[in-house]
FIBAZA-589568 format. One record per atom (N, C-alpha, C): atom name; x negated, y negated, z. Coordinates in Angstrom, 2 decimals. Each point is the difference from the previous one (the first is absolute). Layout:
BEGIN
("CA" (X Y Z))
...
***
This chain:
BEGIN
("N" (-11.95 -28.22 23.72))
("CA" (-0.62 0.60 -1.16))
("C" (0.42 1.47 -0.07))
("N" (0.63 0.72 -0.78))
("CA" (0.28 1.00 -0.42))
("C" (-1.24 0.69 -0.88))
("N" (-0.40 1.51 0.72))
("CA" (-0.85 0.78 -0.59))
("C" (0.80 0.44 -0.68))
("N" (-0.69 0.54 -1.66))
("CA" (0.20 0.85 -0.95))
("C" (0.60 1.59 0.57))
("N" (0.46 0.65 -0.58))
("CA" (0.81 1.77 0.46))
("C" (-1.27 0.63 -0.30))
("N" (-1.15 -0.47 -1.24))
("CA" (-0.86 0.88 -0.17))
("C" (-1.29 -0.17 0.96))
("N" (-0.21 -0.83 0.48))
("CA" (-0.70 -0.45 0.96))
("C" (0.39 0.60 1.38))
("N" (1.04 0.03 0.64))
("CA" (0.58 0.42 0.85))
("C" (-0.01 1.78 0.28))
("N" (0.31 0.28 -1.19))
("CA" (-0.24 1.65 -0.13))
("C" (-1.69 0.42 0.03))
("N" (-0.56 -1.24 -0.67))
("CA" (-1.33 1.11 0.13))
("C" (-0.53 -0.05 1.40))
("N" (0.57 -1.16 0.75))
("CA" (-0.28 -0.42 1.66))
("C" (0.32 1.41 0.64))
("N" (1.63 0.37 -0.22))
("CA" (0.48 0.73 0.75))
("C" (-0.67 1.17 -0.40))
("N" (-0.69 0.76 -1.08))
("CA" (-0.50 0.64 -0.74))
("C" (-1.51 0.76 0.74))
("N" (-0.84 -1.59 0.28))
("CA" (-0.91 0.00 0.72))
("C" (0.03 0.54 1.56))
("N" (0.96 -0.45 0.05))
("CA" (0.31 -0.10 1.83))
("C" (-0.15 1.21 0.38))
("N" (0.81 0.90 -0.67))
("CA" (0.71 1.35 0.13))
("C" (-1.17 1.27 -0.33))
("N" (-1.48 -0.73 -0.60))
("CA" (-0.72 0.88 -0.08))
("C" (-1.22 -0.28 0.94))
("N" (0.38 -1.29 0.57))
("CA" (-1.20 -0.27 0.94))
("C" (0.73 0.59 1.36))
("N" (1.10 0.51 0.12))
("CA" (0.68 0.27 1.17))
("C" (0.07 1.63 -0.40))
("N" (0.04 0.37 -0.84))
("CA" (-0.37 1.62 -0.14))
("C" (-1.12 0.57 0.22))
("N" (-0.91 -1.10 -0.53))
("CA" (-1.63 0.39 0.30))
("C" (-0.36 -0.22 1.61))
("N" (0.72 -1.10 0.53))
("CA" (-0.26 0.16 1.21))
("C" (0.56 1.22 1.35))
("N" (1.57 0.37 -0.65))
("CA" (0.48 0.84 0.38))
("C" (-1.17 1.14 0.12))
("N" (-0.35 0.72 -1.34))
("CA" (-0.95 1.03 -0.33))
("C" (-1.25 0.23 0.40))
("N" (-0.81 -1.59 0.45))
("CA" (-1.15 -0.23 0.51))
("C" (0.34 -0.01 1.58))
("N" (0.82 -0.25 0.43))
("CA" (0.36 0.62 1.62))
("C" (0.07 1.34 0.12))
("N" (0.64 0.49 -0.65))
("CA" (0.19 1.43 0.33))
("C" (-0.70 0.91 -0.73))
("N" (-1.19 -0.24 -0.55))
("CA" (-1.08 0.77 -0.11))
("C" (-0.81 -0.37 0.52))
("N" (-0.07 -1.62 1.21))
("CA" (-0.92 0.16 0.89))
("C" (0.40 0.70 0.81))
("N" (1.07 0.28 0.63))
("CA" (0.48 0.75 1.39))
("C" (-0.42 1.26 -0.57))
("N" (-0.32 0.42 -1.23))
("CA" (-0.34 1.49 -0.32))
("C" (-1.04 0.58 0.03))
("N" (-0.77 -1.08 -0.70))
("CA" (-1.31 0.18 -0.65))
("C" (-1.36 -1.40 0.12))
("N" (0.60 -0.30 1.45))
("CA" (-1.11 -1.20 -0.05))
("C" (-0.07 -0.95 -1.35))
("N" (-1.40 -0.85 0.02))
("CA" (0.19 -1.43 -1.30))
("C" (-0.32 1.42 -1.18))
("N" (-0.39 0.84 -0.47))
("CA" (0.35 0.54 -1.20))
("C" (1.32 0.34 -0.40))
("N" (0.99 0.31 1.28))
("CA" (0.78 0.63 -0.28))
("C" (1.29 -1.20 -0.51))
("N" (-0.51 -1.11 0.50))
("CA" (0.83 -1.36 0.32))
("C" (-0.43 -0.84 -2.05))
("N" (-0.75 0.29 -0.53))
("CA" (-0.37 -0.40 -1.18))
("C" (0.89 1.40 -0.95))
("N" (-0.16 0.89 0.41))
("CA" (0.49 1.39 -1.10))
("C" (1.75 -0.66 0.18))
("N" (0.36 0.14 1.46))
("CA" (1.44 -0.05 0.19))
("C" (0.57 -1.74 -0.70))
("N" (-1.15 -0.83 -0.33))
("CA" (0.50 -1.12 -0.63))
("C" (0.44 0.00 -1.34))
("N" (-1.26 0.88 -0.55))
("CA" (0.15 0.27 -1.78))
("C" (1.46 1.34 -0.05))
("N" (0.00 0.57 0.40))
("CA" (0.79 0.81 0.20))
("C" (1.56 -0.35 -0.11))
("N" (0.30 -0.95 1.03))
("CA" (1.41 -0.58 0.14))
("C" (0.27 -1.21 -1.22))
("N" (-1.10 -0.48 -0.35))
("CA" (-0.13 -0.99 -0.75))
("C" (0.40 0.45 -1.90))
("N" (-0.63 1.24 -0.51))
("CA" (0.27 1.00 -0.73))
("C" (1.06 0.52 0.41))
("N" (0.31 0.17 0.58))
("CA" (1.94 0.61 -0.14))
("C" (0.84 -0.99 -0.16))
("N" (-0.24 -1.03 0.85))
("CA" (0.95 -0.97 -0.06))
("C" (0.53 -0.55 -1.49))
("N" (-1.78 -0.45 -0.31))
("CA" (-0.07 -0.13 -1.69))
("C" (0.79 0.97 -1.10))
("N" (-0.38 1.18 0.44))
("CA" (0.61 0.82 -1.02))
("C" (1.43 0.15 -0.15))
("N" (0.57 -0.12 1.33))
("CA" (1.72 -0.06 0.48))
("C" (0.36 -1.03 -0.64))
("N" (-0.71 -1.10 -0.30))
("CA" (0.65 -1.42 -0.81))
("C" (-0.22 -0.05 -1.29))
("N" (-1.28 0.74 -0.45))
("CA" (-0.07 0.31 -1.75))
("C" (1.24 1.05 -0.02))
("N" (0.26 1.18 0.42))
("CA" (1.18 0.55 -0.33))
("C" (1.07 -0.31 -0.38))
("N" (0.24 -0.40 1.27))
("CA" (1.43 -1.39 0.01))
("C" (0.17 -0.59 -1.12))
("N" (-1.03 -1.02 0.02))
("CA" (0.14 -0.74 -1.27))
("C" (0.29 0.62 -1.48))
("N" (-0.47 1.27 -0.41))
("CA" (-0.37 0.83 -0.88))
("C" (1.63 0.50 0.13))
("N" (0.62 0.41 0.81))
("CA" (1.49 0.29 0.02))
("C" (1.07 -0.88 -0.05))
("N" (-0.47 -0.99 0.82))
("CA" (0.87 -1.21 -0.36))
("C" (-0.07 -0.51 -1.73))
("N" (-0.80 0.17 -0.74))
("CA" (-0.74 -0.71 -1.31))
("C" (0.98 1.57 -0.99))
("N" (-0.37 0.65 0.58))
("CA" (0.96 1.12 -0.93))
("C" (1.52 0.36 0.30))
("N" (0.53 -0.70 1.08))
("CA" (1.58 -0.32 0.25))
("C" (0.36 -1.39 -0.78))
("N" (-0.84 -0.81 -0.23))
("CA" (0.52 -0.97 -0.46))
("C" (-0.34 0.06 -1.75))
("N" (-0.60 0.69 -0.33))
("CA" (-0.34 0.43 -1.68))
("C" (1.53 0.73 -0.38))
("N" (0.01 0.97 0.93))
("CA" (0.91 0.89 -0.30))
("C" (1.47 -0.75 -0.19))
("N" (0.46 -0.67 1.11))
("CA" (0.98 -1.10 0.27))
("C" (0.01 -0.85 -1.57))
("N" (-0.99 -0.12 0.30))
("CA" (0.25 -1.44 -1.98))
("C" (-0.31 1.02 -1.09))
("N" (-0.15 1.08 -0.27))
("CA" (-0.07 0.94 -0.89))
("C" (1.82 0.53 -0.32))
("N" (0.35 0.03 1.40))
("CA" (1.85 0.49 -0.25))
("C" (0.76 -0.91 -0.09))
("N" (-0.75 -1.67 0.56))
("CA" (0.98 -1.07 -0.10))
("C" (0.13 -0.60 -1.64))
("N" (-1.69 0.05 -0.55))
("CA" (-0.09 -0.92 -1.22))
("C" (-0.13 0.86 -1.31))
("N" (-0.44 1.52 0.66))
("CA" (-0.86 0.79 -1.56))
("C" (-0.94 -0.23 -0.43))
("N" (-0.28 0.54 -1.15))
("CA" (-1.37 0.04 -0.93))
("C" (0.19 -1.24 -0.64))
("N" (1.62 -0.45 -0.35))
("CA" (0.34 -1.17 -0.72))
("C" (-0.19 0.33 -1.81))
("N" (-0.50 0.74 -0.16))
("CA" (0.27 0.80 -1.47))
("C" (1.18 0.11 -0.79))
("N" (1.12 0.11 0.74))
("CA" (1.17 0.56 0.02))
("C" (0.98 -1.61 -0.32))
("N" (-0.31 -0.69 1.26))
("CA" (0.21 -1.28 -0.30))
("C" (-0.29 -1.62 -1.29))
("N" (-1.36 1.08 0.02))
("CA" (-0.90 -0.96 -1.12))
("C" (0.57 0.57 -1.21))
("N" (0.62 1.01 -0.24))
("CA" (0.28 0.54 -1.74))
("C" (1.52 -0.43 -0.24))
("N" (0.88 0.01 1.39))
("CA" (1.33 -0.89 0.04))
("C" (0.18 -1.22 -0.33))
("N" (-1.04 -0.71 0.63))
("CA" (-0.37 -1.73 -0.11))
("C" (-0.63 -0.04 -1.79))
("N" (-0.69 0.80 -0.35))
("CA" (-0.33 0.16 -1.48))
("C" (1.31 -0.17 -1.44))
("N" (0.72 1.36 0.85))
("CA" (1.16 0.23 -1.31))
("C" (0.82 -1.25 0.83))
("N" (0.51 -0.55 0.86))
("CA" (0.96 -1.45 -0.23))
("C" (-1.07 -0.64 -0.55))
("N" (-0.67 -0.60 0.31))
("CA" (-0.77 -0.90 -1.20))
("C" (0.02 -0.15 -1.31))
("N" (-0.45 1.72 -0.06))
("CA" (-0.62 0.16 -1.62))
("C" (1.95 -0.35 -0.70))
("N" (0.77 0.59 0.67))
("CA" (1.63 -0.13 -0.72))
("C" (0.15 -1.18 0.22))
("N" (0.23 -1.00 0.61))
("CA" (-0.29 -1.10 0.59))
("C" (-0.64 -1.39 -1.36))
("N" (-1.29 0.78 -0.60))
("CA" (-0.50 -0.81 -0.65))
("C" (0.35 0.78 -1.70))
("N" (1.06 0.79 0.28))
("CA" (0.45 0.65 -1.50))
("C" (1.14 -0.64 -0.38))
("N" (0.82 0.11 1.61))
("CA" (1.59 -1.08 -0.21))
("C" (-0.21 -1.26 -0.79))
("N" (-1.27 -0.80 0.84))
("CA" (-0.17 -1.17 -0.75))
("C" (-0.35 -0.33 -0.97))
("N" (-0.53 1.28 -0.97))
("CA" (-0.34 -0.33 -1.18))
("C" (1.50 0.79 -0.90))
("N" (0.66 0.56 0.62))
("CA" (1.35 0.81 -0.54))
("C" (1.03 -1.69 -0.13))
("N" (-0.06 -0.32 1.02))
("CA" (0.90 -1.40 0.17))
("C" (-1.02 -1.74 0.11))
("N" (-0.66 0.37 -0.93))
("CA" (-0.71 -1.60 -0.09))
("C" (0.63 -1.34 0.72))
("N" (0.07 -1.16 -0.11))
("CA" (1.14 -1.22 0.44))
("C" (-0.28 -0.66 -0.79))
("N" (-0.94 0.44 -1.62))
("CA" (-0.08 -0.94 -0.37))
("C" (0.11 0.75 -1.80))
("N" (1.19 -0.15 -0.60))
("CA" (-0.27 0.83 -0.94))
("C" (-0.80 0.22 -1.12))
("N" (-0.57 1.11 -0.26))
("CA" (-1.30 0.51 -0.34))
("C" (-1.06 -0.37 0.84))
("N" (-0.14 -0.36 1.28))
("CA" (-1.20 -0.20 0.61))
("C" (-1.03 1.21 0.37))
("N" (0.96 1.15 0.10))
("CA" (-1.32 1.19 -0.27))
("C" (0.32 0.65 -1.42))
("N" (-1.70 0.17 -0.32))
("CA" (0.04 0.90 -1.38))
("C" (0.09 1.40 0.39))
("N" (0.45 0.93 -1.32))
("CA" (0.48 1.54 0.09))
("C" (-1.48 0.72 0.49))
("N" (-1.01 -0.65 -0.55))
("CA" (-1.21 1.03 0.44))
("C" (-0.19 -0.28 1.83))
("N" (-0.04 -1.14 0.53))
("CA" (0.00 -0.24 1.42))
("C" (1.14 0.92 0.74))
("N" (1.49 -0.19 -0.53))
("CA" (1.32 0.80 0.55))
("C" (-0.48 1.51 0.11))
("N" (-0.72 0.49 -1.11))
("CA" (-0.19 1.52 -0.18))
("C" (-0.93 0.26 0.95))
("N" (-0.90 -1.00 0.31))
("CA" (-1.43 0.68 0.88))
("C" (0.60 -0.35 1.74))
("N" (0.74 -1.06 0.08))
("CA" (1.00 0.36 1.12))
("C" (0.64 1.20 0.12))
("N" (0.22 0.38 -0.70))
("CA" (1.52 1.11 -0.02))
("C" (-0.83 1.33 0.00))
("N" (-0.92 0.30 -0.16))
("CA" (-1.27 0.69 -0.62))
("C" (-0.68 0.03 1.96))
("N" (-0.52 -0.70 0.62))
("CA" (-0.34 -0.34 0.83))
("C" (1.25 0.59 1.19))
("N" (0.87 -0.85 0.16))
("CA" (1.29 0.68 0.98))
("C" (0.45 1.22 -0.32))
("N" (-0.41 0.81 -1.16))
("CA" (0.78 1.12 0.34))
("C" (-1.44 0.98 0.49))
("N" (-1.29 -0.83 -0.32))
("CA" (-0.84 1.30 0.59))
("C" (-0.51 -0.06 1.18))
("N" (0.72 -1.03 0.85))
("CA" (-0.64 -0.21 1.36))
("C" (1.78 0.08 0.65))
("N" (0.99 0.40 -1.02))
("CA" (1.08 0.90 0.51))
("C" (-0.25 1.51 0.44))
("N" (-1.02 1.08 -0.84))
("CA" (0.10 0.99 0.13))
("C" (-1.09 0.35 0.40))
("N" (-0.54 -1.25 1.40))
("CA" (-1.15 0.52 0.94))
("C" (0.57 1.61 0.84))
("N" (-1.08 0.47 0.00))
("CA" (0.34 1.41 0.91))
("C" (0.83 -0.03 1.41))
("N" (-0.83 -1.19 0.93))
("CA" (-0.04 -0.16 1.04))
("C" (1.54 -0.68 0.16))
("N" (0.41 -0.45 -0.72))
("CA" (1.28 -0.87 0.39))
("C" (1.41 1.00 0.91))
("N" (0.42 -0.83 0.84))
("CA" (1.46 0.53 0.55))
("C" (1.03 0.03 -0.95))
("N" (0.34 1.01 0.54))
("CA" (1.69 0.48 -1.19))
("C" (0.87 -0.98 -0.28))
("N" (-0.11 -0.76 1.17))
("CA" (1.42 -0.90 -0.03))
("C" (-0.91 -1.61 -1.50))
("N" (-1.15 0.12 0.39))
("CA" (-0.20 -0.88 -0.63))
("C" (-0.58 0.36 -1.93))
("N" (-0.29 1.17 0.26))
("CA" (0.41 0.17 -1.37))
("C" (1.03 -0.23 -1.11))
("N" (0.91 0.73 0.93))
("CA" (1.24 -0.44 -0.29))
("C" (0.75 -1.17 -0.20))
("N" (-0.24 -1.12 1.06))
("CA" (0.28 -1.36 -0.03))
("C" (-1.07 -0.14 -1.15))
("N" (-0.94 -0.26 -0.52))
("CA" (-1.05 0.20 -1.17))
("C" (0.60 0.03 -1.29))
("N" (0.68 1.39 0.14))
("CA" (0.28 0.39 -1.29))
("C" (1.64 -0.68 -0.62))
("N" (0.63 -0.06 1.39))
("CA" (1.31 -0.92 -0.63))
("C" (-0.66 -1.27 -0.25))
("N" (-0.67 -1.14 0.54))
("CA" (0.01 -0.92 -0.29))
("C" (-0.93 -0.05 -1.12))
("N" (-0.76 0.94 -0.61))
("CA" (-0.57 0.13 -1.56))
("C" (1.01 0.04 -1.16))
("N" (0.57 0.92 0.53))
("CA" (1.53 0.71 -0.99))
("C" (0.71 -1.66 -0.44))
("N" (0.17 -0.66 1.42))
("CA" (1.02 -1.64 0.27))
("C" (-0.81 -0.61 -1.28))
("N" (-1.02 -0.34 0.27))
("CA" (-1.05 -0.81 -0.85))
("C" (-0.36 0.33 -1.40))
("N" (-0.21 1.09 -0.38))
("CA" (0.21 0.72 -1.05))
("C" (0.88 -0.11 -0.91))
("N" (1.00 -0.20 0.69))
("CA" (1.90 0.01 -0.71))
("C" (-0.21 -1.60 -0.52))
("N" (-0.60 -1.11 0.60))
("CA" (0.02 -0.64 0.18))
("C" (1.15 -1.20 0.00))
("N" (1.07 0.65 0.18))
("CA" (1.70 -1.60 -0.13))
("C" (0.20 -0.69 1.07))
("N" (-0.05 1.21 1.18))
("CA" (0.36 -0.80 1.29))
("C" (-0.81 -0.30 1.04))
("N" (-0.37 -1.55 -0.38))
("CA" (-0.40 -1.06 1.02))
("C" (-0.41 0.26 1.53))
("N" (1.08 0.51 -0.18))
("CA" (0.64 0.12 1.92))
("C" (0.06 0.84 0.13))
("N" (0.43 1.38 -0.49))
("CA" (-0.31 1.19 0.34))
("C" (-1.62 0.57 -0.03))
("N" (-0.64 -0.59 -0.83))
("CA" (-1.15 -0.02 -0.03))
("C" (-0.66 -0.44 1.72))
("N" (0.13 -1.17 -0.09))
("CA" (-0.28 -0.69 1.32))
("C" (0.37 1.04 1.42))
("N" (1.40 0.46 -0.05))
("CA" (0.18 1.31 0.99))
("C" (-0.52 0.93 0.26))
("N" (-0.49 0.34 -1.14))
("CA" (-0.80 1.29 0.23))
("C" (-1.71 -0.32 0.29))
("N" (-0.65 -1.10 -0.30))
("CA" (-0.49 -0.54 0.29))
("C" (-0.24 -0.09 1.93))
("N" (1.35 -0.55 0.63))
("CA" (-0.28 -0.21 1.18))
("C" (-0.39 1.39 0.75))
("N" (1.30 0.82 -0.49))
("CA" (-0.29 1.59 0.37))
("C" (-1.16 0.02 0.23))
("N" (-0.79 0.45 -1.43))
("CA" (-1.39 0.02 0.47))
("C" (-0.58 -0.91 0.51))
("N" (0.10 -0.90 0.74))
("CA" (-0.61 -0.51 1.00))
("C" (-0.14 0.50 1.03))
("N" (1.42 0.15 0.35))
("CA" (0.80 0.51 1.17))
("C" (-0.53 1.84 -0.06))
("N" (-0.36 0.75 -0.66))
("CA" (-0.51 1.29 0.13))
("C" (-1.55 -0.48 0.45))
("N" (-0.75 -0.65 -0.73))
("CA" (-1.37 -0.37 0.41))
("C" (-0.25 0.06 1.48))
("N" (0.79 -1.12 0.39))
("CA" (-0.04 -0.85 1.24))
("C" (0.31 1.48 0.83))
("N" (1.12 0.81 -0.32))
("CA" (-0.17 1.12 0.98))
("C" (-0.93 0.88 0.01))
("N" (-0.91 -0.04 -0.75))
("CA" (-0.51 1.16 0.03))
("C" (-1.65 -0.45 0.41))
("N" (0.55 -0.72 0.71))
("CA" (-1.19 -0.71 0.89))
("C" (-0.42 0.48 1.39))
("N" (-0.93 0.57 0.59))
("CA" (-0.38 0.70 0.74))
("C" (0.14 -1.07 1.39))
("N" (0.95 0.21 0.74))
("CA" (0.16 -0.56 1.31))
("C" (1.51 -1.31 -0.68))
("N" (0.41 -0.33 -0.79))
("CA" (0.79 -0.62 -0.64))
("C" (1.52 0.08 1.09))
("N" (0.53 -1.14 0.48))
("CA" (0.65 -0.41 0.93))
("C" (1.63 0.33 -1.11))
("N" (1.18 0.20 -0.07))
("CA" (1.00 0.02 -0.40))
("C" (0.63 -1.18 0.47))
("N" (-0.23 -0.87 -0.50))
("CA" (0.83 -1.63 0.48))
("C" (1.37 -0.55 -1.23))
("N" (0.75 -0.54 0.71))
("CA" (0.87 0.03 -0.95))
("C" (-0.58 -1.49 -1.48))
("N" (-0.05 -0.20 -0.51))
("CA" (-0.30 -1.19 -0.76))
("C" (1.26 -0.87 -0.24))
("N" (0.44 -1.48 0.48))
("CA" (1.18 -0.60 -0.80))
("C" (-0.78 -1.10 -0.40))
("N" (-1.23 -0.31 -0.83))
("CA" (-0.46 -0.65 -0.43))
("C" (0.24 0.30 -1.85))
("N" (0.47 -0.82 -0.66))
("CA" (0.25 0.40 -1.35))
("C" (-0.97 -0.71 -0.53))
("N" (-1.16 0.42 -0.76))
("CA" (-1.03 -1.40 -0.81))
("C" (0.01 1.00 -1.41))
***
């Protein structure tokens, strides 16, 4: 039968304060007789405690800090993931598959939509930019495929500007 890790820790947890208190309650009897053997228990028992709320309290703010530089506020990320979308769901009304399947008032409130969650404050340079060509692509509206390119770009700017974001090569074409 395998004990639980959380079970196990509060064992070892326990142990370590019934062996401090006893430590502390010896050597305030050798000091101070049975008063001195009860003071020297609470005593060792309160430090010990407090040495492990610390700990913990430092350990808990190394590891905040750690996922604060690995992941961010995610703000930054969330307004990237926004403008590919919002362009995303403008292309498809710029290039229907079905002709006339979107009307001009839907195309406009797309197009209306991607360019104002283009000129969020917060956004990275590079992805503005990837933004604003693939608006310009879509806009023009002739080429298919050039459209679609600039398109990936901004993907490919998004995806970097992702806080902890790995540089892997991609040979997956979809």
């Amino acid at each position: 039968m395998r004990i639980p890790v959380r079970i196990r820790l509060f064992a070892a947890l326990t142990l370590l304060i019934m062996c401090a208190g006893l430590c502390g309650g010896c050597a305030g009897f050798l000091l101070g007789g049975w008063l001195g053997a009860g003071a020297g228990m609470l005593v060792s028992m309160g430090v010990l405690v407090l040495g492990a709320r610390i700990t913990i309290a430092l350990c808990r703010l190394q590891t905040t800090e750690f996922l604060q530089e690995m992941v961010g506020d995610g703000r930054v990320e969330a307004s990237a993931d926004a403008v590919l979308r919002g362009i995303m769901l403008y292309e498809a009304a710029a290039f229907p598959l079905v002709a006339d399947g979107v009307k001009v008032a839907e195309r406009e409130s797309r197009r209306m939509v991607a360019y104002k969650v283009a000129a969020f404050d917060d956004l990275p340079i590079s992805v503005r930019v990837a933004a604003a060509e693939t608006l310009e692509s879509i806009d023009e509206g002739q080429d298919r495929e050039g459209t679609r390119d600039a398109v990936w770009a901004l993907a490919e700017a998004v995806r970097a500007c992702r806080a902890g974001s790995l540089a892997t090569p991609d040979t997956h074409t979809s």
